[in-house]
TORDOKE-125886 format. One line per 10 residues: their letters; for each residue z negated, y negated, x negated of C-alpha. Coordinates in Angstrom, 1 decimal. Example, Ala and Ser with C-alpha at 12.3 -4.5 7.8 and 13.67 -1.06 7.14 Angstrom:
BEGIN
as	-7.8,4.5,-12.3; -7.1,1.1,-13.7
This chain:
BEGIN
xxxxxxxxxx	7.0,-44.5,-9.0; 10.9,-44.1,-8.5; 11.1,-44.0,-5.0; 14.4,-45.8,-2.8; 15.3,-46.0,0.4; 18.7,-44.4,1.5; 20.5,-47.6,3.8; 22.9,-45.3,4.7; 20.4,-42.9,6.8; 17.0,-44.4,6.7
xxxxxxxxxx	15.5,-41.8,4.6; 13.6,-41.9,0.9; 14.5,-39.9,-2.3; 12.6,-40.2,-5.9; 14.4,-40.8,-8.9; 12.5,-40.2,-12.4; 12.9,-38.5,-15.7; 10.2,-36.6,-17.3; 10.2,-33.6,-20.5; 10.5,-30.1,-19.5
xxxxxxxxxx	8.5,-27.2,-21.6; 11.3,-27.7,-24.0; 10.4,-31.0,-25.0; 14.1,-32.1,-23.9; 14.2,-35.1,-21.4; 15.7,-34.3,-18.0; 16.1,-36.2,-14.7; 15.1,-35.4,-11.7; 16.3,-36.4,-7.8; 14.8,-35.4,-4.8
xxxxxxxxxx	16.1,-36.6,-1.5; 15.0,-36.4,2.3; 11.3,-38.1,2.7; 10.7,-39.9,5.9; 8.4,-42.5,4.3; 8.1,-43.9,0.9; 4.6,-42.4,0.8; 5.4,-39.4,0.6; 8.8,-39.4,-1.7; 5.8,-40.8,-4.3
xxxxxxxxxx	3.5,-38.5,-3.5; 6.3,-35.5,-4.4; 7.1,-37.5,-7.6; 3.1,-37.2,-8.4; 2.6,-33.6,-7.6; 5.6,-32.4,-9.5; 4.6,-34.7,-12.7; 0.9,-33.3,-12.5; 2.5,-29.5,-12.7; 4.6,-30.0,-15.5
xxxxxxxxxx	1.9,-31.8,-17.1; -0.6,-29.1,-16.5; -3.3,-31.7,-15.4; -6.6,-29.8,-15.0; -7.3,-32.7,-13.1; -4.7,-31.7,-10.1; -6.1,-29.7,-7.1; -6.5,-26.2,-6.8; -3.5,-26.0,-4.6; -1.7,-27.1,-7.0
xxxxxxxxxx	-2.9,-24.8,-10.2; -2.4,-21.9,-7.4; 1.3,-22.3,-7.6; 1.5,-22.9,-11.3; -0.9,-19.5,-11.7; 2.1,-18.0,-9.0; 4.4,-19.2,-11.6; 3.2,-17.6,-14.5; 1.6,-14.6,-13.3; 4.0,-13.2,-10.4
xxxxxxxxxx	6.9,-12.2,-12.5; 4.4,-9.7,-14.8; 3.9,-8.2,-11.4; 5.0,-5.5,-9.0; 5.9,-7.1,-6.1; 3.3,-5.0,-3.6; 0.2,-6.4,-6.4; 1.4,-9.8,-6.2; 1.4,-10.1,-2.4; -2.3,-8.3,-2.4
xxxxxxxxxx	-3.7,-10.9,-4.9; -1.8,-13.8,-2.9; -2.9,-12.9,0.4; -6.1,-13.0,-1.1; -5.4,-16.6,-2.5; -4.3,-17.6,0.9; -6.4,-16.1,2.7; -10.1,-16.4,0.7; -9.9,-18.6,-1.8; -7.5,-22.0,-0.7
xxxxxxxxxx	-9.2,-22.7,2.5; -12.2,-23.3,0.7; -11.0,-24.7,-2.6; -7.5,-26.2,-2.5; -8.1,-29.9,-1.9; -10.7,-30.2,-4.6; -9.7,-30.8,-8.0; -9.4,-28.1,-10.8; -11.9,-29.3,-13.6; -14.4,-30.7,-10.2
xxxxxxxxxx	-15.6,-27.1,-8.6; -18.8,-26.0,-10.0; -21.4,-22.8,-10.4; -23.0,-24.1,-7.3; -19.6,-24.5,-5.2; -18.8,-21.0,-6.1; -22.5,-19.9,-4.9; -21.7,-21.7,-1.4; -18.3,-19.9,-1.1; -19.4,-16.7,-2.1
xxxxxxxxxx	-22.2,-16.8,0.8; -19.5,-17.8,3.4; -17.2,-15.1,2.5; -20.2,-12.9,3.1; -20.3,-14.0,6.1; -16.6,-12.7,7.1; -16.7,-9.6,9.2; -12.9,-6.9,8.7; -10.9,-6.4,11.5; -13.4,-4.3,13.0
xxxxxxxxxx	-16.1,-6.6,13.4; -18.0,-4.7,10.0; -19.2,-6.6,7.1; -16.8,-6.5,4.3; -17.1,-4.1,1.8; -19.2,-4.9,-1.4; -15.8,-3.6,-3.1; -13.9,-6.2,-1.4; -16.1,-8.7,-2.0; -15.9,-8.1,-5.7
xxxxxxxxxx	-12.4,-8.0,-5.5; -12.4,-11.7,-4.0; -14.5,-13.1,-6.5; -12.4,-11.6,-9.7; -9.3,-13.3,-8.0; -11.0,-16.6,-8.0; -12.6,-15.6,-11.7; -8.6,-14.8,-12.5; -7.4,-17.8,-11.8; -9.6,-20.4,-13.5
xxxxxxxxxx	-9.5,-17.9,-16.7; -5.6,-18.3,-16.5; -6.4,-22.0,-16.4; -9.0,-22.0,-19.6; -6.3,-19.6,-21.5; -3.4,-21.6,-21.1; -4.3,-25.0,-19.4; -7.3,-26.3,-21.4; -9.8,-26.2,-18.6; -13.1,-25.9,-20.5
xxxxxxxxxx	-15.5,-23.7,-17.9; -15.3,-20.8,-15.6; -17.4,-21.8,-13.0; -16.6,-18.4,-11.2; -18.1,-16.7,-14.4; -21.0,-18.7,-14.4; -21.9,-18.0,-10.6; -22.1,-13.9,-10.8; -20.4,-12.0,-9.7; -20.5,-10.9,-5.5
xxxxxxxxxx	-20.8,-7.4,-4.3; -20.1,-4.3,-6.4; -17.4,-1.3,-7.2; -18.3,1.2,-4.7; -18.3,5.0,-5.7; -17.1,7.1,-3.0; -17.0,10.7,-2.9; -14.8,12.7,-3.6; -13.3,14.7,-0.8; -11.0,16.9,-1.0
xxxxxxxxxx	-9.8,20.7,1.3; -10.0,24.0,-0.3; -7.3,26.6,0.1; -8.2,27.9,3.2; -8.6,24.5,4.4; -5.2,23.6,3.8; -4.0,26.6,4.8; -5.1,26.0,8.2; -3.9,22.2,8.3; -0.6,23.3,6.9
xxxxxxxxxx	-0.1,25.8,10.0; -0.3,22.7,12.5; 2.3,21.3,10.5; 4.7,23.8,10.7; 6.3,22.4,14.2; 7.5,19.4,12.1; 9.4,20.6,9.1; 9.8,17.2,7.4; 5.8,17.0,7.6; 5.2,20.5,6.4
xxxxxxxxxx	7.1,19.8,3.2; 5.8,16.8,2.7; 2.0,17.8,2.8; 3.2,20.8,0.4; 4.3,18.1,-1.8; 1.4,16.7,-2.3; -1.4,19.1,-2.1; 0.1,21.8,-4.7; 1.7,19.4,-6.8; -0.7,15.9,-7.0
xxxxxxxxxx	1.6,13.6,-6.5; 1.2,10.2,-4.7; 2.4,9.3,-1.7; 4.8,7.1,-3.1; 5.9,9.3,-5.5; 6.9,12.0,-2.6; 8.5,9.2,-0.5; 11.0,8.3,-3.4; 11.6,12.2,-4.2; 15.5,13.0,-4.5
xxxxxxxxxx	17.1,15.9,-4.8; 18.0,14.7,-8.6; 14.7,14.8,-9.4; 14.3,18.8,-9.0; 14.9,21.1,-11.7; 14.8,24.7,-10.1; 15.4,26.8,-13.3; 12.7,24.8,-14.5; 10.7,25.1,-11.9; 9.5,21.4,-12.3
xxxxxxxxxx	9.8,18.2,-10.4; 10.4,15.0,-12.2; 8.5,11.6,-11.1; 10.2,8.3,-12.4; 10.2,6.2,-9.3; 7.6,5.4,-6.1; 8.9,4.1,-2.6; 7.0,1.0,-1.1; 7.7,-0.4,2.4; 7.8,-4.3,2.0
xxxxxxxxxx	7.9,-7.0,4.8; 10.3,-4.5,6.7; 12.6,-3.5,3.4; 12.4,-0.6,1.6; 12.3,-0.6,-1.9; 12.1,1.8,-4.5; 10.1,0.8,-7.9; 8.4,2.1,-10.9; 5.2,4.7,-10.8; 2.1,3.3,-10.6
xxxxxxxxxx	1.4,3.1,-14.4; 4.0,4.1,-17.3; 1.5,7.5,-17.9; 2.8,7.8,-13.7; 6.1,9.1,-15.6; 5.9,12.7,-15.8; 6.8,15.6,-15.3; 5.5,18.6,-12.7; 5.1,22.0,-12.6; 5.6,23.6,-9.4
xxxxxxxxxx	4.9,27.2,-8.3; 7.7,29.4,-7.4; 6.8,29.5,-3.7; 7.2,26.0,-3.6; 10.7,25.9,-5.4; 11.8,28.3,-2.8; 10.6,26.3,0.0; 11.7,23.1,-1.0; 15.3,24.7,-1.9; 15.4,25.9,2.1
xxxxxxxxxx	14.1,22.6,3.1; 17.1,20.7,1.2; 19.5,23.3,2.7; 18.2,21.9,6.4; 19.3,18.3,5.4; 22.4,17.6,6.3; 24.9,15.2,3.9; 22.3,14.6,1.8; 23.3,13.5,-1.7; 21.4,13.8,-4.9
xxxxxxxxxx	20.0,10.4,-5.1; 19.3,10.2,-1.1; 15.4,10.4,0.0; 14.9,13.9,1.0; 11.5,12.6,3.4; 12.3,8.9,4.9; 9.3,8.2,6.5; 6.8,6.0,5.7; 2.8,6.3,4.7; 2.2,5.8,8.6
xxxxxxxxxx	3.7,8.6,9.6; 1.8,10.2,6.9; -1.1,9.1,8.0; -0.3,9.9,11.7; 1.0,13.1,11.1; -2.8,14.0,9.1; -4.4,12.3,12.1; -2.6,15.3,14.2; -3.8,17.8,12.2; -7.1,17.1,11.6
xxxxxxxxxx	-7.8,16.8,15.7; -5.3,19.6,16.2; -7.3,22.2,13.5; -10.9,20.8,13.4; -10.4,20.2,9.9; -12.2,17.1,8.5; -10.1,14.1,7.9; -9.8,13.1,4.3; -7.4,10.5,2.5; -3.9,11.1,1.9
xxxxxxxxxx	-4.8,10.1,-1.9; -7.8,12.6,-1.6; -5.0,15.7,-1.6; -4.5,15.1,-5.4; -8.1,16.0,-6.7; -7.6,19.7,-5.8; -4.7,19.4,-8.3; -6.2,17.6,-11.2; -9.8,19.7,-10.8; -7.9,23.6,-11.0
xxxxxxxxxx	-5.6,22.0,-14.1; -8.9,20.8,-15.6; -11.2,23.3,-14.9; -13.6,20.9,-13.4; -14.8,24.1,-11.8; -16.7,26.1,-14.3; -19.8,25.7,-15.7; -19.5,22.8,-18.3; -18.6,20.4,-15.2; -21.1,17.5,-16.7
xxxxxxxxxx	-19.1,17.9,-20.1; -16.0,17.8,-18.6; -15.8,15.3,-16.6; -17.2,12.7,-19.8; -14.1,13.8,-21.1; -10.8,11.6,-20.7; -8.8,13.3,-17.7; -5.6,12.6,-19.4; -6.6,15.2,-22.2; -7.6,17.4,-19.7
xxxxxxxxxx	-4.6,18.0,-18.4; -3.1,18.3,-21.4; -5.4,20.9,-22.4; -5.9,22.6,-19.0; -1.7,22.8,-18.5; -1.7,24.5,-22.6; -4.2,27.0,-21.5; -3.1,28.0,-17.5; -1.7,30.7,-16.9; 0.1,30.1,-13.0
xxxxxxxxx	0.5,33.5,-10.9; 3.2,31.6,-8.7; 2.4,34.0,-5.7; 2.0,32.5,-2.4; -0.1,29.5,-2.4; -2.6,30.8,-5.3; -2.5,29.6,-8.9; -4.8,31.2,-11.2; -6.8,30.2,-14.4
């Protein structure tokens, strides 16, 4: 180990070469270290990680895996699987060594995170659970596909809890209509709600609207982008999938009310937000009307399944047939075939 002490201030810094992924030789200084220990314990770890030792710790593979796998990602699905990694999986697994952790160690973690109660004192959800265990199952397949570890030992333990199918709820017309009414005090949150009952679009996808993205001739809106709130910044990124790229038909009354609703903003430009608020006050705002109108409380997301069952006739008497059917070509078929009266609030089949 190249590790010397700096007479000028006391301290310790590591000297070494090693080969990069290249294959090239580079060298490598690292100054600062209060002891000698630990300068050679810095020059060890960093040797294991270029090495890709499935002997090092799991600590260690967990910021090689970060490496690899966090530029792939969106920014908002990297911080859910590493708050995950943080939170359920290195407390329990990051001082033991890669190629060490067995079936029966992932049998013993799995019946402590079972054990974990939500921030309401609940039992986690057997979709959670599930979740947590294909993280850990992620991580040591990364390590088999590209590090040489033989086993998943996640794999070999079962899985933990199971997908969850919740129903689907979701308002009729009337409804809405009635929820809508509370909403008409607040403008911003009238338009908003409009937004994404009649056109089934997510919440991100309204938050990142523009007035660009409106073609009024056309009557059609155009989703290319989706607004997430990140550790206190805003930032605007892709849809949610490249399909998320599309473009919507609206009904006339809703070109007309959006077009007064722009007319109400003042100095905005064509690429400014047209609603900056958050999903909070989304959420706030359907907390408001729900108490306000008696109408029951669904999910935000749940407003798009009105959408996507009248533009695939999920409603007529072939529902079991339909709904084996792929939903993209349903809407392709459904949006061929509909004829939309674009009177006030109905569309018609």
């Amino acid at each position: 180990m190249g590790a010397f002490k700096n007479k000028k201030n006391g301290t310790w810094y590591v000297q070494f070469r090693y080969t990069d992924w290249k294959g090239e030789r580079q060298q490598k200084l690292k100054r600062g270290f209060a002891t000698k220990r630990e300068a050679q314990e810095w020059e060890r770890q960093f040797l294991m990680s270029k090495r890709a030792d499935i002997n090092m710790t799991f600590e260690q593979f967990a910021k090689l895996y970060e490496r690899d796998i966090k530029p792939k990602l969106k920014l908002n699905t990297w911080i859910t699987k590493e708050s995950i990694i943080q939170k359920k999986i290195l407390p329990y697994f990051g001082k033991r060594k890669l190629s060490e952790i067995t079936a029966r160690d992932i049998i013993c973690w799995q019946n402590k995170i079972r054990e974990l109660k939500d921030w309401h004192g609940k039992p986690l959800s057997a979709t959670y659970l599930k979740t947590v265990h294909n993280q850990l199952s992620a991580i040591f397949n990364h390590a088999i596909r590209y590090y040489g570890l033989q086993v998943n030992p996640a794999q070999r333990a079962g899985n933990m809890g199971k997908e969850e199918r919740k129903e689907m709820l979701f308002w009729t017309r009337e409804e809405y209509t009635k929820f809508s009414d509370a909403m008409m005090d607040k403008p911003m949150s009238f338009y908003a709600f409009e937004m994404l009952y009649w056109c089934g679009i997510r919440e991100g996808e309204l938050l990142a609207l523009t007035p660009a993205d409106f073609d009024f001739q056309k009557r059609t809106v155009s989703i290319t982008k989706s607004y997430q709130r990140i550790h206190g910044q805003d930032l605007i990124t892709t849809p949610k999938t490249p399909k998320s790229v599309r473009v919507v038909q609206m009904p006339q009354f809703l070109c007309d009310e959006i077009q007064d609703y722009l007319k109400q903003l003042y100095g905005v430009e064509s690429n400014d937000r047209i609603f900056p608020i958050t999903k909070s006050y989304l959420h706030r705002e359907m907390d408001r009307g729900c108490k306000q109108t008696g109408v029951k409380r669904i999910r935000i997301h749940d407003l798009r399944h009105p959408y996507v069952k009248h533009t695939t006739k999920k409603y007529n008497s072939e529902k079991q047939k339909t709904q084996a059917t792929k939903i993209e070509d349903l809407i392709a078929w459904g949006f061929c075939f509909c004829i939309v009266s674009y009177s006030k609030r109905s569309w018609t089949l």
